[in-house]
C-alpha positions as a Markdown table, in Angstrom:
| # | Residue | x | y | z |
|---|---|---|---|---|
| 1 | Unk | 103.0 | 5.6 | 0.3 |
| 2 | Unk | 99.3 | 5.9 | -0.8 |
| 3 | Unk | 98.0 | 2.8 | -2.9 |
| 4 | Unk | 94.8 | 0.7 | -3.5 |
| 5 | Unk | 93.8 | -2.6 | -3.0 |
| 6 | Unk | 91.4 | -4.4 | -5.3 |
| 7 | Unk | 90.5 | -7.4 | -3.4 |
| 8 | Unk | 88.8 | -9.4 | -6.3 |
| 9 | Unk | 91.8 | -9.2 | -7.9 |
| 10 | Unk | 94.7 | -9.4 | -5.7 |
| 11 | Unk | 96.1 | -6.4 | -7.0 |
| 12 | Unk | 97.8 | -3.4 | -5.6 |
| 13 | Unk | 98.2 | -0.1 | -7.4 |
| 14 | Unk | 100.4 | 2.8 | -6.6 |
| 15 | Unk | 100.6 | 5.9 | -8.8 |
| 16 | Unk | 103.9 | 7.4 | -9.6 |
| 17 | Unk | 106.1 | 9.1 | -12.1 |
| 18 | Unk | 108.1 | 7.3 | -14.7 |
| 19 | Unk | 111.1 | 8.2 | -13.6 |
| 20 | Unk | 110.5 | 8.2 | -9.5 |
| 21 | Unk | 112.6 | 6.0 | -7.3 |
| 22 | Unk | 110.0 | 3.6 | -7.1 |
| 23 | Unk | 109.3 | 2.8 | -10.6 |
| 24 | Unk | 113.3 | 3.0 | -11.1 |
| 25 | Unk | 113.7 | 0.7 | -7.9 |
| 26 | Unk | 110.5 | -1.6 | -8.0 |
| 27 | Unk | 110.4 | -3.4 | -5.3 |
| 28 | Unk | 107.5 | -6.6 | -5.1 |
| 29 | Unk | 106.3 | -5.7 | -1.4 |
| 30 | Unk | 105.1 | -2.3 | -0.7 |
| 31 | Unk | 104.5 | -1.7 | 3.4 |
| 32 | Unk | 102.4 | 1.0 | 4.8 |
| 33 | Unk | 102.5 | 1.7 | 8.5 |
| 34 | Unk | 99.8 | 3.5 | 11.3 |
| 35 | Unk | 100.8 | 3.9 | 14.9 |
| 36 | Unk | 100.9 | 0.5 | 15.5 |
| 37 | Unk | 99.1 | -1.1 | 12.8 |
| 38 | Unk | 101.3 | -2.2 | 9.7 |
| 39 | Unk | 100.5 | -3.9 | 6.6 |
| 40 | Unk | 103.1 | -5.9 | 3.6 |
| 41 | Unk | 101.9 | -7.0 | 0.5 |
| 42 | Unk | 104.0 | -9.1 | -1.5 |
| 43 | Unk | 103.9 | -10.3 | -5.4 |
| 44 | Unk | 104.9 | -9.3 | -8.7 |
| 45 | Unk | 105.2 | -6.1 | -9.7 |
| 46 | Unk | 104.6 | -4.2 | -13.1 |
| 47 | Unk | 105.2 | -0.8 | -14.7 |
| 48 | Unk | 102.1 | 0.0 | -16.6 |
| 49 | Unk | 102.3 | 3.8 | -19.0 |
| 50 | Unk | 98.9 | 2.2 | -21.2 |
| 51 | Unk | 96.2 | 5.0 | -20.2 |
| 52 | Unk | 93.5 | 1.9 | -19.7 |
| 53 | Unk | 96.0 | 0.9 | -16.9 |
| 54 | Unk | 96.8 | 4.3 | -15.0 |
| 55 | Unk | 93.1 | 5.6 | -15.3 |
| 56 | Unk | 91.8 | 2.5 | -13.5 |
| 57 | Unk | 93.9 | 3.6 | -11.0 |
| 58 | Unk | 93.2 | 7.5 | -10.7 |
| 59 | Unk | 89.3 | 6.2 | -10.4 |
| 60 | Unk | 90.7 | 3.7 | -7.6 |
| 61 | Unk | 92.7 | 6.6 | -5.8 |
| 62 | Unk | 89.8 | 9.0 | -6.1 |
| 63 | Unk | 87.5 | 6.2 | -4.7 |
| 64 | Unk | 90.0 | 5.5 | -1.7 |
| 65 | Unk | 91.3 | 9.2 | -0.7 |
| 66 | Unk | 87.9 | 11.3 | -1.7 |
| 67 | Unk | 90.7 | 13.4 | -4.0 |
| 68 | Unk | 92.3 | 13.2 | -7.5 |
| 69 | Unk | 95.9 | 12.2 | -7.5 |
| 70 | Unk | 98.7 | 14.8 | -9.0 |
| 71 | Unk | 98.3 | 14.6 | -12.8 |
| 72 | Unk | 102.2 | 14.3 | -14.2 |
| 73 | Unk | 102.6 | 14.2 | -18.1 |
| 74 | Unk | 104.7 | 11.1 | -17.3 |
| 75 | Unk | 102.1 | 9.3 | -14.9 |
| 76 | Unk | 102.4 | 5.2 | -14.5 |
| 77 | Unk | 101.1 | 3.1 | -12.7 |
| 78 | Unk | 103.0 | 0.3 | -10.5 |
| 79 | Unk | 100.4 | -2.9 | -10.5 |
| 80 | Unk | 101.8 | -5.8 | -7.5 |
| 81 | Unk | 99.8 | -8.9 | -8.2 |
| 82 | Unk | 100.0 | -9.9 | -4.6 |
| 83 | Unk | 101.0 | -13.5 | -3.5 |
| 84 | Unk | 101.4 | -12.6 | 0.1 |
| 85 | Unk | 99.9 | -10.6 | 2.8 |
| 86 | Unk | 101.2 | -10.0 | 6.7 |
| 87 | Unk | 100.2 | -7.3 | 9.2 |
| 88 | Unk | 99.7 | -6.8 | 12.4 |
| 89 | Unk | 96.2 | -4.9 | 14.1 |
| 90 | Unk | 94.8 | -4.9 | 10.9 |
């Protein structure tokens, strides 16, 4: 799952459709995996449809993977206000 980290903020951000899985079934960790390097962030997670919200993350995305995202009618945008981070090789 592609998503951005905001540092400053302790915020993660994951783009999605309103009715995906995971904005059905939000979970408050999201885990990405590479070879053997693996990351979990862990916090509480929001549904945001406010434009202010889901731009902020299309400019993050665009910043992070050098391409727009998809551009749904129904885009959101999951924000995880993260409490707690492990990983391993990172």
């Amino acid at each position: 799952m592609r998503f951005t980290w905001d540092r400053h903020a302790g915020m993660a951000r994951v783009l999605t459709v309103a009715g995906s899985r995971k904005a059905r079934n939000l979970a408050a960790a999201l885990c990405q995996v590479d070879g053997f390097r693996w990351i979990t962030l862990e916090g509480t997670a929001t549904v945001h449809t406010h434009p202010e919200h889901v731009e902020r993350a299309v400019r993050r995305y665009a910043e992070r993977y050098a391409v727009l995202p998809p551009n749904p009618s129904d885009r959101v945008v999951i924000e995880i206000a993260v409490d707690r981070i492990t990983g391993l090789n990172v």
